[in-house]
C-alpha positions in Angstrom: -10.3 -29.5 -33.0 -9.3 -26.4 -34.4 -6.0 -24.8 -32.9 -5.9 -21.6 -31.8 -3.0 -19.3 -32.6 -2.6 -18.2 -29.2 -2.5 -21.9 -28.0 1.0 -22.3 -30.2 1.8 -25.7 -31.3 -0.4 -27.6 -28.6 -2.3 -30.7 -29.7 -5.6 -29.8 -28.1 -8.5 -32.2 -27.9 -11.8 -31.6 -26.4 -14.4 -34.5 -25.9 -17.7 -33.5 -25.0 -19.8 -36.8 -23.7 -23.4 -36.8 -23.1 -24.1 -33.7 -24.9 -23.5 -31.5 -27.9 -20.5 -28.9 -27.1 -22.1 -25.2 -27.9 -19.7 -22.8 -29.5 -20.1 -20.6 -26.0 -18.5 -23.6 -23.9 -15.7 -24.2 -26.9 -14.8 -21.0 -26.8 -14.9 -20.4 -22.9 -12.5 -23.9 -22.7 -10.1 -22.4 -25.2 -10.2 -18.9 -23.3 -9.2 -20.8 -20.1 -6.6 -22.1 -21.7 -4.8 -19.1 -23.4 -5.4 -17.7 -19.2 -3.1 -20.9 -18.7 -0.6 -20.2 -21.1 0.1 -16.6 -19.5 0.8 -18.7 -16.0 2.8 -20.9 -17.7 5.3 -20.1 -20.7 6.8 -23.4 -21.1 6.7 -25.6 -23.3 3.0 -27.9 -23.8 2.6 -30.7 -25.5 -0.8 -31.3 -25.3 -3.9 -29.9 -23.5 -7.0 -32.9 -22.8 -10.5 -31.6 -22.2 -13.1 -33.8 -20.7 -16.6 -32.5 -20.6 -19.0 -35.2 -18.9 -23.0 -35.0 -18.1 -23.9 -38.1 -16.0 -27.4 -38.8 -16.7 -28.0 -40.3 -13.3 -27.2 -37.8 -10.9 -29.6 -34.5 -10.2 -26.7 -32.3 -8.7 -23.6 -32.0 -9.5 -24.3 -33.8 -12.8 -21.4 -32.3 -15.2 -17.9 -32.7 -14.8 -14.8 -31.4 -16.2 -11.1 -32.6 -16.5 -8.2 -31.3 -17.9 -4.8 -33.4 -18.6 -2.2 -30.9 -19.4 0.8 -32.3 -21.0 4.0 -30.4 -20.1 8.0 -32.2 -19.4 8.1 -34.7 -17.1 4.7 -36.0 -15.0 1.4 -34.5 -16.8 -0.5 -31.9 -14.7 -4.1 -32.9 -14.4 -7.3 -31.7 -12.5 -10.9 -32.3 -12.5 -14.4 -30.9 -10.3 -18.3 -32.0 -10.7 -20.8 -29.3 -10.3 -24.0 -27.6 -11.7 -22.1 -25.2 -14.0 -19.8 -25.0 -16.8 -18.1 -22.0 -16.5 -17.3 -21.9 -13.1 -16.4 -25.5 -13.3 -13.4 -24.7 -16.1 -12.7 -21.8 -14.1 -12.0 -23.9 -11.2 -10.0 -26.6 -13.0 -7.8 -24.1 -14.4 -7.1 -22.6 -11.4 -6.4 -25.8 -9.9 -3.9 -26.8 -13.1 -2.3 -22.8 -11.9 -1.5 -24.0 -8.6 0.0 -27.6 -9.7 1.9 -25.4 -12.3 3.7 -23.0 -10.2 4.4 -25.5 -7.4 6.2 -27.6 -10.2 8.0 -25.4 -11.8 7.8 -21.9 -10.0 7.7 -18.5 -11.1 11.7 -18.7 -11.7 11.0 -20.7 -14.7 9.0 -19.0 -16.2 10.4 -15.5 -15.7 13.4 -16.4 -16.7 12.5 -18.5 -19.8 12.2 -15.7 -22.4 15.7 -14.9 -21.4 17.0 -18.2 -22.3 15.4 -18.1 -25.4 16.9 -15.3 -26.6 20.4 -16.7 -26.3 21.9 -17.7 -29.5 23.4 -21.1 -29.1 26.7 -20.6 -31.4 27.9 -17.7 -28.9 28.1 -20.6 -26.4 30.4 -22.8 -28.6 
């Protein structure tokens, strides 16, 4: 998988089983996650897309999971519906929600900040 500048240095895999991926989907997935990144500005290892069709089932056929690596415990969520796009949209918002209960807005506000400081003033 090709990265995505806005994605940084995240490993990003996407596995598409049951069916070909279409450039619209790829780039919907890798939209959803840049929408991640501004929720979160830590730092992410890795970002594990799973796009499913079960062949058995009439509704609710296709399924979507995302493992997103970040310190500590990995954050992941997953939904089964009819539609692609509002099935990302509702994992992400999901991963969002596990995000910000984890770590909470002070991290991330604060983060830049910390960044910023140079290390030898400190010594």
């Amino acid at each position: 998988m090709q990265q995505d500048e806005n994605l940084d240095n995240v490993r990003l895999d996407i596995e598409a089983v049951g069916f070909t991926l279409s450039d619209d989907l790829q780039a919907s997935v890798l939209d959803a996650l840049i929408k991640l990144r501004r929720f979160y500005k830590g730092d992410v290892i890795t970002a594990d897309v799973y796009l499913k069709v079960e062949p058995n089932q009439r509704t609710n056929n296709r399924h979507v999971g995302i493992k997103y690596g970040v310190p500590g415990n990995d954050v992941f969520a997953d939904d089964s519906g009819d539609d692609w796009y509002v099935l990302i949209n509702n994992v992400v918002t999901k991963l969002q929600r596990q995000l910000e209960k984890r770590f909470g807005n002070h991290t991330n506000a604060n983060r830049a900040n910390i960044d910023e400081i140079d290390p030898a003033s400190l010594a």
